[in-house]
Backbone as a chain_set.jsonl record, in Angstrom:
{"seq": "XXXXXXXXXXXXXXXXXXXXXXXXXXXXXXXXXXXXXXXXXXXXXXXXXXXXXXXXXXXXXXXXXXXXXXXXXXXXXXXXXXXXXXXXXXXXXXXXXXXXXXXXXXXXXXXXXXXXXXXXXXXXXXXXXXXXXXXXXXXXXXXXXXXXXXXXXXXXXXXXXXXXXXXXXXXXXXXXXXXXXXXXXXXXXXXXXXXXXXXXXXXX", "coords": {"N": [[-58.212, -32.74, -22.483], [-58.381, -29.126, -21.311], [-59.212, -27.159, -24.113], [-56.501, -25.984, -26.361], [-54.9, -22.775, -26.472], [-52.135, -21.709, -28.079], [-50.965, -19.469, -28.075], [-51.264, -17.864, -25.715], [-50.751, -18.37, -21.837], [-51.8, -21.664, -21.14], [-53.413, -23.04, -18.127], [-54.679, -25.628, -16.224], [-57.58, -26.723, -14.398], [-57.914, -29.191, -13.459], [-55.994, -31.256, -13.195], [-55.902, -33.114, -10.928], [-57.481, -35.011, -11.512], [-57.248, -35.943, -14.426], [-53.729, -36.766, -13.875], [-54.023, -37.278, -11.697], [-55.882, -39.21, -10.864], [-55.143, -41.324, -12.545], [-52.955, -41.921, -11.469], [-53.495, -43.19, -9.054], [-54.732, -45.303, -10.362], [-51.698, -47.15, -10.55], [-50.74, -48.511, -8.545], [-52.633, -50.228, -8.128], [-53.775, -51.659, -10.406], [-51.107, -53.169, -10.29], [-51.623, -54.633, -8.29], [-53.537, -56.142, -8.744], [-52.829, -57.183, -10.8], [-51.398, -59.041, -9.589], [-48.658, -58.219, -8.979], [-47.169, -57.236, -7.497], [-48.114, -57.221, -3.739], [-50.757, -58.132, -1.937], [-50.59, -56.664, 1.005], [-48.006, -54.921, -0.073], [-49.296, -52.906, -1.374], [-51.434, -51.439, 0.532], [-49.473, -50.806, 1.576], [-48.415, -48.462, 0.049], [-50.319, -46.882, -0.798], [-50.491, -45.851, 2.072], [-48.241, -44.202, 2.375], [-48.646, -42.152, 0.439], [-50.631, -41.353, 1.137], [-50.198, -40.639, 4.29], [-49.075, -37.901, 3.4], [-50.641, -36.286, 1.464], [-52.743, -36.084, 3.904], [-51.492, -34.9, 6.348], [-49.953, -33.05, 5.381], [-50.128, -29.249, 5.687], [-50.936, -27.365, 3.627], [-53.76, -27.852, 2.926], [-55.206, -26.094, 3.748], [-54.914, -23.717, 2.283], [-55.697, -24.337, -0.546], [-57.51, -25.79, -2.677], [-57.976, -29.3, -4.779], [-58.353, -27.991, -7.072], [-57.046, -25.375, -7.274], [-54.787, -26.775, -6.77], [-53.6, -27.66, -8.861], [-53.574, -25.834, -11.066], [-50.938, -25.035, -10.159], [-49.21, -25.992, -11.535], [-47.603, -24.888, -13.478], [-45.591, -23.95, -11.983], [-44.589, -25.924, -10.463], [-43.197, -27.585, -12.143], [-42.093, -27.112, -14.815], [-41.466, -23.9, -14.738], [-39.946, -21.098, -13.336], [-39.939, -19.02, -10.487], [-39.467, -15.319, -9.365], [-40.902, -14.871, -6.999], [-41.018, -15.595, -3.247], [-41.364, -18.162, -1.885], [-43.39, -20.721, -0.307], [-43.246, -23.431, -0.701], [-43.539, -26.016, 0.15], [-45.091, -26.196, 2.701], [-47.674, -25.439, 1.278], [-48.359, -26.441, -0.804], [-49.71, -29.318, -2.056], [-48.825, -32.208, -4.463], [-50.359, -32.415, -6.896], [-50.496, -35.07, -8.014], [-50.525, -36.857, -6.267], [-52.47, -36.167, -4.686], [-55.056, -36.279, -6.127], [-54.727, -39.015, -6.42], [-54.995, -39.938, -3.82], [-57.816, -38.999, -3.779], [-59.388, -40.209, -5.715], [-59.151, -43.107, -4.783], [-60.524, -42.457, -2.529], [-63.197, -42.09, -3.915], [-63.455, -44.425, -5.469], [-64.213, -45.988, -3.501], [-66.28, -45.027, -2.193], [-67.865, -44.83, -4.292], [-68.291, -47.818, -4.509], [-69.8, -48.859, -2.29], [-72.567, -47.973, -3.469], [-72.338, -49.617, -4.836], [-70.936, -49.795, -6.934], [-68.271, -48.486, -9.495], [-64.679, -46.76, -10.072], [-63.46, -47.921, -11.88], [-66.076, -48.388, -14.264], [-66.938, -45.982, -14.088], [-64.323, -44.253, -15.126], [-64.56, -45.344, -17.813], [-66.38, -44.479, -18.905], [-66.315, -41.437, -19.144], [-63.565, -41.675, -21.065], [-65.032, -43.032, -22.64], [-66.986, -40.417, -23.264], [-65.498, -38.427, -23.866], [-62.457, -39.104, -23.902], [-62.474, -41.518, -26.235], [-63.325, -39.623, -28.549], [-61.974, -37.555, -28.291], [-62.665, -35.025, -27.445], [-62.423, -31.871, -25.808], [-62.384, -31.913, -22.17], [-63.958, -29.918, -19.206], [-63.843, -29.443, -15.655], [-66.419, -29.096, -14.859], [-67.744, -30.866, -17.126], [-66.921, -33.37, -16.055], [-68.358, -33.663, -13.208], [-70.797, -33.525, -14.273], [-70.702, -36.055, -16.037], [-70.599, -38.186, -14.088], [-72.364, -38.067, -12.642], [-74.039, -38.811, -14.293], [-73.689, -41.375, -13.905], [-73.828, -42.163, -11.205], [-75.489, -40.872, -10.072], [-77.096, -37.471, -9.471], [-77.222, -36.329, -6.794], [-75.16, -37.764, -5.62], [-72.925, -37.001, -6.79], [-72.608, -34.036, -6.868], [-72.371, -34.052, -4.308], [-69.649, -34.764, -3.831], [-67.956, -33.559, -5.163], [-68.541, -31.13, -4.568], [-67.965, -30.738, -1.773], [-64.92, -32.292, -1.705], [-63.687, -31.347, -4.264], [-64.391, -28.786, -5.395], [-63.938, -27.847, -2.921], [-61.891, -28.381, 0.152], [-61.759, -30.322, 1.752], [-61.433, -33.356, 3.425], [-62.436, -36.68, 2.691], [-64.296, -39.346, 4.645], [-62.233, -41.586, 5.387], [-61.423, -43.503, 7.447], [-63.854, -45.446, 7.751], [-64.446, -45.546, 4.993], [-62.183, -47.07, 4.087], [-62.195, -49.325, 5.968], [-64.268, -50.865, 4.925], [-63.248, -52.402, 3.029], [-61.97, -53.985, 4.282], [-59.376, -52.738, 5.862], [-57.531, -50.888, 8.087], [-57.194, -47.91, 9.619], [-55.192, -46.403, 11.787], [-54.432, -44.136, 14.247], [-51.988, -43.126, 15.823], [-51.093, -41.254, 18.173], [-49.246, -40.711, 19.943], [-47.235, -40.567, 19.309], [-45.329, -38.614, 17.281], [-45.422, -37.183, 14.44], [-42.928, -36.55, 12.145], [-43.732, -34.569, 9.768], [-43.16, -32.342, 6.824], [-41.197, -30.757, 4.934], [-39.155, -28.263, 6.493], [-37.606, -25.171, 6.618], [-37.075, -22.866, 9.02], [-39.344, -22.891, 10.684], [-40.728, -25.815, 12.808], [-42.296, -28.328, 12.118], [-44.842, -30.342, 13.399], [-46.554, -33.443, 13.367], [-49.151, -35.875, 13.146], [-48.661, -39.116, 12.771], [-50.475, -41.837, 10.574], [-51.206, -45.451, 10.28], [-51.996, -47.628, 7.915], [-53.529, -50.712, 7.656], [-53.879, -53.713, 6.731], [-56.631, -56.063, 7.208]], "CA": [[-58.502, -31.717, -21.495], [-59.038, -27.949, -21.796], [-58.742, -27.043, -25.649], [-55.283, -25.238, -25.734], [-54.251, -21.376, -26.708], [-50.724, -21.539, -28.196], [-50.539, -17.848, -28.259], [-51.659, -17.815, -24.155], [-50.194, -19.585, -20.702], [-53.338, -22.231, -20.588], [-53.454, -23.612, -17.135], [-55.91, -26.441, -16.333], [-57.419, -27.229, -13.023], [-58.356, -30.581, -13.539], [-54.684, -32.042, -12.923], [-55.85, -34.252, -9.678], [-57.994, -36.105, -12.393], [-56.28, -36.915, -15.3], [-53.077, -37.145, -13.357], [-53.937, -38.121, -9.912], [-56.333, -40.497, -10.677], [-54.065, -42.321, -12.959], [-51.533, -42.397, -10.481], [-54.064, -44.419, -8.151], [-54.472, -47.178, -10.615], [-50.606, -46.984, -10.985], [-50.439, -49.585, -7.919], [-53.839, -50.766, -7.948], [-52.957, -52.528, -11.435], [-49.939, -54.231, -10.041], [-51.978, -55.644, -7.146], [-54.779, -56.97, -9.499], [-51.613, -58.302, -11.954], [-50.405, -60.086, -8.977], [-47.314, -58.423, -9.338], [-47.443, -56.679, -5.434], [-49.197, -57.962, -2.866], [-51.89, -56.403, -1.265], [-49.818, -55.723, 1.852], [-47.602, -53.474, -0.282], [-49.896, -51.996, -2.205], [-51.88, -50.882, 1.059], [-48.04, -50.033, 2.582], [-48.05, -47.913, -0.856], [-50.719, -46.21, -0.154], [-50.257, -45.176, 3.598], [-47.708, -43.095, 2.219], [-49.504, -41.269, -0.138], [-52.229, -40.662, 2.289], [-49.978, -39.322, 5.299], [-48.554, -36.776, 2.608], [-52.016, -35.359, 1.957], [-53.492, -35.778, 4.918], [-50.914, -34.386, 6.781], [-49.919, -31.303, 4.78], [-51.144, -27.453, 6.101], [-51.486, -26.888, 2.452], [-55.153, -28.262, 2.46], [-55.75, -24.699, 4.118], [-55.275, -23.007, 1.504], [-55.81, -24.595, -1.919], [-58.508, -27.194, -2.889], [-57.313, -30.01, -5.855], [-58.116, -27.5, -8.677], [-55.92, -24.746, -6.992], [-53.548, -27.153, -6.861], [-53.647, -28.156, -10.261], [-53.229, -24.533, -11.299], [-49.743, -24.87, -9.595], [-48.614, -26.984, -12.453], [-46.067, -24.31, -14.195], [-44.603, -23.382, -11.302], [-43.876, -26.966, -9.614], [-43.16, -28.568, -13.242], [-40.936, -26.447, -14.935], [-41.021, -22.932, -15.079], [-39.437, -20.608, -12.447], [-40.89, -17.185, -10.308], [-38.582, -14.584, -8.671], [-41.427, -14.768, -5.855], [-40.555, -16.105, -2.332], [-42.892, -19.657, -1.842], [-43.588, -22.042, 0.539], [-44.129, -24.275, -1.497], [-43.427, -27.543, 1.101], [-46.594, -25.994, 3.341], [-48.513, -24.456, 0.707], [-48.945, -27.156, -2.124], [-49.395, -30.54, -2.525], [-48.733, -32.754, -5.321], [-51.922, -33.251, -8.429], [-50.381, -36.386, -8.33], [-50.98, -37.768, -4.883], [-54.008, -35.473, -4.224], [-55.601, -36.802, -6.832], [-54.616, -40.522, -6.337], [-56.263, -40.395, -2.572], [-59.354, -38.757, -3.654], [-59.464, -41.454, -6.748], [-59.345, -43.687, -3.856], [-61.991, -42.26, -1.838], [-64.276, -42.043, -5.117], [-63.811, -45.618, -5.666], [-64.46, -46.495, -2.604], [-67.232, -44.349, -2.118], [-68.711, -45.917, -5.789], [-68.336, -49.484, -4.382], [-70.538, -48.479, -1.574], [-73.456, -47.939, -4.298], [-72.6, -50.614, -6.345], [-70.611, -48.907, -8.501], [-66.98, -48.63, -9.325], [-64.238, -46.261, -10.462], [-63.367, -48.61, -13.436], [-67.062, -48.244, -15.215], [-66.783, -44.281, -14.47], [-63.568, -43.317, -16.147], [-64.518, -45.723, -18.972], [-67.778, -43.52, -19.463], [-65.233, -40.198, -19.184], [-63.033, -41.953, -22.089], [-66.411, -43.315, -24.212], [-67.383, -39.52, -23.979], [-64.543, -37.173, -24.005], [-61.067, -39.606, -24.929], [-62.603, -41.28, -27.857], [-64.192, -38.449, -29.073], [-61.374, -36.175, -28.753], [-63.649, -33.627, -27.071], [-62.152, -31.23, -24.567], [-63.349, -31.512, -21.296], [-63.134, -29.328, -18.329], [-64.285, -30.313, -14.413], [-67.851, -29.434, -15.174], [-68.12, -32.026, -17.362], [-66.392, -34.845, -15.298], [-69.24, -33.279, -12.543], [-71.92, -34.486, -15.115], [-70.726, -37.802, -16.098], [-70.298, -38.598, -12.255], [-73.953, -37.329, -11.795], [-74.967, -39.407, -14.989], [-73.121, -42.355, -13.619], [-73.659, -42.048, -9.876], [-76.76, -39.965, -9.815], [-76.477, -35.808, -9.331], [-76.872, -36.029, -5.087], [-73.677, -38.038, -4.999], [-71.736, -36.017, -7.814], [-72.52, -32.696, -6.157], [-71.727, -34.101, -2.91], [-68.092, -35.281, -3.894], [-66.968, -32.239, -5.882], [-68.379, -29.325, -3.447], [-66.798, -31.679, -0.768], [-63.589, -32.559, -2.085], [-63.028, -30.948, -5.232], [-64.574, -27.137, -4.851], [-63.635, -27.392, -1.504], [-60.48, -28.895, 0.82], [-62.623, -31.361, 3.097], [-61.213, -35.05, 3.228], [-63.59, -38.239, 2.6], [-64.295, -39.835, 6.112], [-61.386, -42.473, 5.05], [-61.51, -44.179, 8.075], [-65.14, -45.666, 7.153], [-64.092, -46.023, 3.537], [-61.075, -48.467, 3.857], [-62.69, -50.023, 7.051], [-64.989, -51.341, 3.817], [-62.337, -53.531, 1.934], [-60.71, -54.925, 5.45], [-57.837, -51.694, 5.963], [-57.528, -50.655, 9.093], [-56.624, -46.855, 9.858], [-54.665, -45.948, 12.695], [-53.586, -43.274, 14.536], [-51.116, -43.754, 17.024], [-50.722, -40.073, 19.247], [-48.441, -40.638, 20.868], [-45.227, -40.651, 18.2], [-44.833, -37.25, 16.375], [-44.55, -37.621, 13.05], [-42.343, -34.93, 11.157], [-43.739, -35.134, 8.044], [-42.769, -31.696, 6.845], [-39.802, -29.821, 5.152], [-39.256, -26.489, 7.037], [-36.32, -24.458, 7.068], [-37.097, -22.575, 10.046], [-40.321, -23.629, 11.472], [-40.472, -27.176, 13.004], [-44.262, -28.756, 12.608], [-45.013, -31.618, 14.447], [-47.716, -34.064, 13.052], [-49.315, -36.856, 13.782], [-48.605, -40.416, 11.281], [-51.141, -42.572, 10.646], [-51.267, -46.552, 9.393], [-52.626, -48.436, 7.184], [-53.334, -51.626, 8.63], [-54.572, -54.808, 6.197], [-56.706, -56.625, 8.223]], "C": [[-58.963, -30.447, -22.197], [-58.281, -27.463, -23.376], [-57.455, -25.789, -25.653], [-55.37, -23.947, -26.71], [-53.301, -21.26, -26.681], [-50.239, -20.101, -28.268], [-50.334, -17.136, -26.646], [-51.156, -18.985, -23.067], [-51.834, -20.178, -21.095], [-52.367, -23.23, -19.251], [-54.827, -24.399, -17.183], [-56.232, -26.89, -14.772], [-58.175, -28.751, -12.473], [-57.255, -31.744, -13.664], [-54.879, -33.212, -12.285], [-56.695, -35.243, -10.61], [-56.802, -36.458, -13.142], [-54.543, -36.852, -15.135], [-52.977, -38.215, -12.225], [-54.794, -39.544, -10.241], [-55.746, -41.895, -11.713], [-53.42, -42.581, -12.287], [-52.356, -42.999, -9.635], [-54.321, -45.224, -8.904], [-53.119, -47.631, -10.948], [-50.206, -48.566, -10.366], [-51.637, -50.733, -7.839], [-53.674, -51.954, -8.921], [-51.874, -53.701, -11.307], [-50.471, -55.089, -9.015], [-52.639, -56.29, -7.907], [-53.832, -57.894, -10.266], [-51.253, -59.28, -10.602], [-49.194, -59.868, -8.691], [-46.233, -57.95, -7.933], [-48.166, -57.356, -4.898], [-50.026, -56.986, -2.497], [-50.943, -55.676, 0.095], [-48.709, -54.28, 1.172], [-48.253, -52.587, -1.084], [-50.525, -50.817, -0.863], [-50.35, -49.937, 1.776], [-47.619, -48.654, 1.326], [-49.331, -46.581, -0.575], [-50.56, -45.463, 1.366], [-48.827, -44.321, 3.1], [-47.956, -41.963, 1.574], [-50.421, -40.579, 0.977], [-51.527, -39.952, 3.396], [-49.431, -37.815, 4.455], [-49.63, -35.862, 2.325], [-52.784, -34.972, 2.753], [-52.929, -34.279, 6.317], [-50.484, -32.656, 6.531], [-50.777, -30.067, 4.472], [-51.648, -27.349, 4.722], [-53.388, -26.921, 1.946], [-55.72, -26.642, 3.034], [-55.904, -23.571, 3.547], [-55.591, -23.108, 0.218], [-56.776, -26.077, -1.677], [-57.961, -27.863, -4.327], [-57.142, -28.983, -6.826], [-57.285, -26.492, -8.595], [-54.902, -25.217, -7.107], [-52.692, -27.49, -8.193], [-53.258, -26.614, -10.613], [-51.52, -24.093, -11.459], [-48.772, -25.393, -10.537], [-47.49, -26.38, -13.314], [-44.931, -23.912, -13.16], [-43.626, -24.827, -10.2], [-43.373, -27.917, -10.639], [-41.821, -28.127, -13.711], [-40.395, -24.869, -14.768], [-40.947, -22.428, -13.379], [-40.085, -19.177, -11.968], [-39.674, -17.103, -9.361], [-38.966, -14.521, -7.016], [-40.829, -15.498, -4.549], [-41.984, -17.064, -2.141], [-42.192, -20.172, -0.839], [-43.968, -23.419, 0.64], [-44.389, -25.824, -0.074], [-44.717, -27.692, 1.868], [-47.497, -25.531, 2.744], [-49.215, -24.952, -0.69], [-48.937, -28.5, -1.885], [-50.125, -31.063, -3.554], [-50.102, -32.811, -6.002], [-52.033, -34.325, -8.459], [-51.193, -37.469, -7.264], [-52.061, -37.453, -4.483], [-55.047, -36.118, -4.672], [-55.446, -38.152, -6.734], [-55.486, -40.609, -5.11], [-57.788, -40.17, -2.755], [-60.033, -39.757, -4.841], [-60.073, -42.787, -5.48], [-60.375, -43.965, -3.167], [-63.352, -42.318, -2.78], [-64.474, -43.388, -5.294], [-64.249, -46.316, -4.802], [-65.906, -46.149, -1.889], [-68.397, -45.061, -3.527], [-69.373, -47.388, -5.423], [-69.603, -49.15, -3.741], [-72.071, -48.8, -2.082], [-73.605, -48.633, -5.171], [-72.106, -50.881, -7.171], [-69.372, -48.876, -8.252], [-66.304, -47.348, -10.145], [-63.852, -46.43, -12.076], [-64.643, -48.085, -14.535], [-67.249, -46.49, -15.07], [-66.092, -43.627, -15.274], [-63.806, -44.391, -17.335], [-65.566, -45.422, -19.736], [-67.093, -42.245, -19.75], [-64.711, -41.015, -20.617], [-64.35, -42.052, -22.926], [-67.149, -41.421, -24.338], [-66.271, -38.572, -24.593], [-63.23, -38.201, -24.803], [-61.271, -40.26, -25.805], [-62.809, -40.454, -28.838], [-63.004, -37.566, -29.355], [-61.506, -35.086, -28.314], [-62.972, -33.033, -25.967], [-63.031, -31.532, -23.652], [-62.783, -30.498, -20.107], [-64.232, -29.654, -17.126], [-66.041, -30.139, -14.327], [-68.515, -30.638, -15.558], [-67.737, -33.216, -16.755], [-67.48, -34.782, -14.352], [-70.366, -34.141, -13.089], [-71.608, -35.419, -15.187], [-70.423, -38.403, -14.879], [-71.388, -38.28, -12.382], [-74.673, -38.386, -12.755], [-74.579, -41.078, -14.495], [-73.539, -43.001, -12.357], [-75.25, -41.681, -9.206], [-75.812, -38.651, -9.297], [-76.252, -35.652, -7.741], [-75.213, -36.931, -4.859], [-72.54, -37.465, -5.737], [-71.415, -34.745, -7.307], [-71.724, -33.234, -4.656], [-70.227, -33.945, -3.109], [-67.525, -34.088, -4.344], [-67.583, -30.871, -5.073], [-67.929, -29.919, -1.957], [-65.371, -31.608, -0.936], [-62.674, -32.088, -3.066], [-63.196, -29.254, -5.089], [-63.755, -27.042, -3.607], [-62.349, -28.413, -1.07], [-60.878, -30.157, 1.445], [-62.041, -32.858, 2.398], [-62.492, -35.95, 3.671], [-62.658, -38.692, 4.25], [-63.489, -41.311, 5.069], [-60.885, -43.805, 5.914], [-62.347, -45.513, 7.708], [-64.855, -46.292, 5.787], [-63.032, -47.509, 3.536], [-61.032, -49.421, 5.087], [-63.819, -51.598, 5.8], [-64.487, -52.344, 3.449], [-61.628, -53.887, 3.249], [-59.595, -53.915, 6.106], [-58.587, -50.871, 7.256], [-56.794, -49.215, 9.51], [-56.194, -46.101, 11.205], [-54.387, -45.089, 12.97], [-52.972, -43.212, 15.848], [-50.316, -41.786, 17.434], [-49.969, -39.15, 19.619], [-46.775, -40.454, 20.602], [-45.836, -39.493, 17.314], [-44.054, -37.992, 15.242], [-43.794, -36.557, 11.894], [-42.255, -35.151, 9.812], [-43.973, -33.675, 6.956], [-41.296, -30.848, 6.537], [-39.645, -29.132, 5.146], [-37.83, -26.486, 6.764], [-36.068, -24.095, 8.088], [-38.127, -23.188, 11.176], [-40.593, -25.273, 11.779], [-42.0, -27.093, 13.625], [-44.249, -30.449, 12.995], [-46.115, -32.023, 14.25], [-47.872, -35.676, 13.166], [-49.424, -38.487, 12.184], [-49.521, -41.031, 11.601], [-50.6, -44.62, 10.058], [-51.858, -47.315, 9.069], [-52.679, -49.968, 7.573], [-54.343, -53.342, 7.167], [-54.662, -55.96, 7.092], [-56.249, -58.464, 7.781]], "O": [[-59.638, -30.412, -23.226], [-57.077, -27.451, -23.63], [-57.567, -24.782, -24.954], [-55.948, -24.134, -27.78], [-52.839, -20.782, -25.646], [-49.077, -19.792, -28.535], [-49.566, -16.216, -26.366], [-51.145, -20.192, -23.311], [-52.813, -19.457, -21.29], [-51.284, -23.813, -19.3], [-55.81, -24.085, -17.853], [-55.356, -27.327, -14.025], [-58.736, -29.128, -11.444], [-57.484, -32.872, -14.101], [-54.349, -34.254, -12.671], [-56.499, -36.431, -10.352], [-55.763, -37.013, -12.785], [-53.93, -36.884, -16.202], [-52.37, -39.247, -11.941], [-54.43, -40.679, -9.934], [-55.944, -43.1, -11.558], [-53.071, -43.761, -12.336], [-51.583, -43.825, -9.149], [-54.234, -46.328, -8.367], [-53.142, -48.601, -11.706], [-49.693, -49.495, -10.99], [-51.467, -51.911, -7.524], [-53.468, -53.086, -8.484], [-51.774, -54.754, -11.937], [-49.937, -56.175, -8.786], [-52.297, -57.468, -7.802], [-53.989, -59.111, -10.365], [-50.77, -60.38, -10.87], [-48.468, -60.757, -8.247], [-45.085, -58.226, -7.585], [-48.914, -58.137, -5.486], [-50.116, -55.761, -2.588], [-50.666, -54.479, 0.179], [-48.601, -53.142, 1.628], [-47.728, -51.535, -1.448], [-50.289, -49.615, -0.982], [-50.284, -48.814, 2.275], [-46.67, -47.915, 1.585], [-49.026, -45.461, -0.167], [-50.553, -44.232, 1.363], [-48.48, -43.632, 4.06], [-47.582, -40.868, 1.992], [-50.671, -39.443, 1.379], [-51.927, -38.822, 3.675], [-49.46, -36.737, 5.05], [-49.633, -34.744, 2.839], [-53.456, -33.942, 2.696], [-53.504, -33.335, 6.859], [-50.627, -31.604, 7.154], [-51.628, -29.821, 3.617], [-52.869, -27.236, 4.617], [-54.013, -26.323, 1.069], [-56.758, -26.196, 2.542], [-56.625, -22.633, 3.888], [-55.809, -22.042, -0.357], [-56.732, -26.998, -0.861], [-57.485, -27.039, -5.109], [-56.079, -28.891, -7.441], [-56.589, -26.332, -9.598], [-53.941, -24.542, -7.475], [-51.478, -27.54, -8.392], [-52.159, -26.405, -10.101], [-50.956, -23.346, -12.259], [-47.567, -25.236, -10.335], [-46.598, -27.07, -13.808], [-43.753, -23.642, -13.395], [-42.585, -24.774, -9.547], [-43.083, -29.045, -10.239], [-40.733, -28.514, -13.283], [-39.199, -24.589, -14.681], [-41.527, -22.969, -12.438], [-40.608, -18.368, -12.735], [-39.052, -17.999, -8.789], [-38.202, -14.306, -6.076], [-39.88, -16.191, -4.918], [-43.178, -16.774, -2.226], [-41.003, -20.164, -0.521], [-44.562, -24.173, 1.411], [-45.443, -26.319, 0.327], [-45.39, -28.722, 1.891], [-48.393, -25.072, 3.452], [-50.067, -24.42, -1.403], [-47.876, -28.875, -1.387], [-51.308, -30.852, -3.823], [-50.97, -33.413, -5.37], [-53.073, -34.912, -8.758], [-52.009, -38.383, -7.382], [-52.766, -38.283, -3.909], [-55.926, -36.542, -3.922], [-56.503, -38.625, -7.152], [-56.559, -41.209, -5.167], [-58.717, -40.775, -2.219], [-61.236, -40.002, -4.764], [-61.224, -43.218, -5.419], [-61.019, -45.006, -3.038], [-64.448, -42.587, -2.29], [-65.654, -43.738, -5.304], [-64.755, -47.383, -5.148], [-66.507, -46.932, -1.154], [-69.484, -45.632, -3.435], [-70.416, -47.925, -5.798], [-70.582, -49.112, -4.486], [-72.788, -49.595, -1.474], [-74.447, -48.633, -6.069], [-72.326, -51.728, -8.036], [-68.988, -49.131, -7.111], [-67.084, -46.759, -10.893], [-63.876, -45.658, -13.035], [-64.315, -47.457, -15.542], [-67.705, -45.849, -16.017], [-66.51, -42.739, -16.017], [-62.858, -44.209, -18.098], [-65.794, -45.839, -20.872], [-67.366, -41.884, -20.895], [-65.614, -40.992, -21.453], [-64.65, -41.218, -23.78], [-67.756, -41.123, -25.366], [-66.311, -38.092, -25.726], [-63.024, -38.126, -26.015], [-60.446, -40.043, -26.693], [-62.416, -40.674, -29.984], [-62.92, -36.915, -30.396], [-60.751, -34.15, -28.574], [-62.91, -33.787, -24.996], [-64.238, -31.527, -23.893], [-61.588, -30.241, -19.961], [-65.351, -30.062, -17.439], [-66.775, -30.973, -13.796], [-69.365, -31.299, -14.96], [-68.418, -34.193, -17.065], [-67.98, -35.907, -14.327], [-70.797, -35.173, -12.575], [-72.139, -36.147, -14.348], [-69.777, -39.443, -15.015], [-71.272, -37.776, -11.264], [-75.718, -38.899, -12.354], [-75.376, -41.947, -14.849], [-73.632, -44.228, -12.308], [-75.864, -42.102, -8.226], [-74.638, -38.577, -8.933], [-75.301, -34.987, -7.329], [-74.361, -36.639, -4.02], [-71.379, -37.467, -5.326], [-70.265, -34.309, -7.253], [-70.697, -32.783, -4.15], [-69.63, -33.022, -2.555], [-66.52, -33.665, -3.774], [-67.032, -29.77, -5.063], [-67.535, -29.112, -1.116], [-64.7, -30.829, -0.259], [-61.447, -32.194, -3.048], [-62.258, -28.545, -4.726], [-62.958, -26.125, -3.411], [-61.871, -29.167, -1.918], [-60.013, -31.024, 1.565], [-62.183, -33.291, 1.254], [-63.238, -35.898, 4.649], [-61.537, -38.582, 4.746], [-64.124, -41.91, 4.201], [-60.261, -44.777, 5.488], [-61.748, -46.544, 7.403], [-65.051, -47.488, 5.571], [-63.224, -48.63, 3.067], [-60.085, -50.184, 5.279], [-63.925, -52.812, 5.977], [-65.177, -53.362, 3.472], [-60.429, -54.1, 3.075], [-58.89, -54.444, 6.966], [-59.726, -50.418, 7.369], [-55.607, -49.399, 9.781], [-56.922, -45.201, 11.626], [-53.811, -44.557, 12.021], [-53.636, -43.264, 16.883], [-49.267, -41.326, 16.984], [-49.836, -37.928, 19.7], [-45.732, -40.302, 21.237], [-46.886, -39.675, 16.696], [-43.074, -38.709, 15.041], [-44.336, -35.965, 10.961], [-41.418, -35.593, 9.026], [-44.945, -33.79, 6.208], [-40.509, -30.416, 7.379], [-39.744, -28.555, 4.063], [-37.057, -27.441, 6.691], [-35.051, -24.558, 8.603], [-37.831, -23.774, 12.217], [-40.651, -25.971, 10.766], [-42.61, -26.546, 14.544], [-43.531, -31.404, 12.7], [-47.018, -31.343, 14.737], [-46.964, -36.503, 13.253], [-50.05, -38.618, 11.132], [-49.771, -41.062, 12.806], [-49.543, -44.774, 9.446], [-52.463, -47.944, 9.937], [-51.562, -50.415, 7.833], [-55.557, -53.546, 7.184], [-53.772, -56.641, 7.602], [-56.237, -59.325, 8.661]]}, "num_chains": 1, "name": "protein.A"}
C-alpha cells in the first residue's frame, strides 16, 4: 500500500480493497473448495449485503472515507462523541460487496475479478511498489478498459452509489428480494429506533 511515515499517523484510504476485497474471496474460496455449499455461501453473503445496504452511513462517507476510519474503529481511542453504528461501516464488508459487484460486473464483459487482482499483484505485490487508489483506477482501466474503470470508482468508490445488485446476482441464478412488509431492525441505536427494510438472497 501507501509507502509509510514512521515519524507521522499514515492513514490509507484504500482499506475496502486490500481488506474488503479479500474478505469476499474469504467465502468464495470455500465454495469453489467444496467446503460450503453454494446455498451457504449465498446465505453468507445476504448478510453482508443487508449490513451495507442497509446502513445510513452510506450518507455520509464513501469506501475511502471509510477506510480513513481505520484508527479509530481498530485500535486507538477519541474523547469525541461518535455514532459510529450510523455513521460507519466496516472496510471489511464494504469492500467485500463492492468486490462482489466488480466481479460480477467483470463477468458481464468477459472478464473476472481473479485475472484483475492477479494484474494488481504482477504490478504492485511482486514488485513491492506502493500503490495508492489511483493506481488500482489504472490497472482496472488497463484491464477492463478506462469507460468501465471510471465508471466503477466515481460510482462506487469516489462516491456512495450502490451497483444495481439486483441485475448483477440475477446473472449467476441469485435471486434478490425484498419483502416490505417485515421491518427489519438492522441497527444499534441507543435512543433512536430505525426501522429498515431486510432483503434475501434467494439461490435459484
Amino acid at each position: 500500500m501507501e509507502p509509510f511515515n514512521f515519524e507521522e499517523t499514515n492513514m490509507s484510504g484504500a482499506l475496502w480493497f486490500a481488506e474488503g476485497f479479500t474478505s469476499y474471496y474469504t467465502n468464495l474460496i470455500l465454495c469453489r473448495a467444496g467446503i460450503i455449499s453454494s446455498e451457504k455461501y449465498v446465505e453468507g453473503i445476504s448478510s453482508t449485503f443487508n449490513y451495507v445496504w442497509n446502513s445510513p452511513a452510506r450518507q455520509f462517507f464513501n469506501p475511502i472515507e471509510m477506510s480513513y476510519q481505520a484508527p479509530f474503529v481498530d485500535a486507538a481511542t477519541s474523547v469525541d462523541p461518535v455514532n459510529r453504528e450510523n455513521t460507519f461501516i466496516s472496510y471489511y464488508s464494504y469492500g467485500s460487496i463492492l468486490g462482489l459487484a466488480l466481479d460480477l460486473s467483470l463477468r458481464e464483459e468477459k472478464l473476472n475479478l481473479d485475472d484483475f487482482m492477479k494484474l494488481v499483484w504482477k504490478q504492485y505485490g511482486k514488485t513491492e511498489k506502493p500503490y495508492v487508489i489511483e493506481n488500482l483506477q489504472q490497472v482496472l482501466a488497463e484491464y477492463a478498459g478506462s469507460d468501465f474503470a471510471s465508471t466503477f470508482f466515481n460510482k462506487y468508490i469516489y462516491k456512495s452509489e450502490m451497483p444495481d445488485y439486483s441485475s448483477l446476482l440475477n446473472s449467476v441464478g441469485v435471486t434478490l428480494k425484498q419483502n416490505s412488509e417485515v421491518p427489519y431492525f438492522g441497527a444499534a441505536v441507543s435512543w433512536t429506533v430505525m426501522v429498515m427494510v431486510k432483503f434475501n438472497l434467494i439461490l435459484k
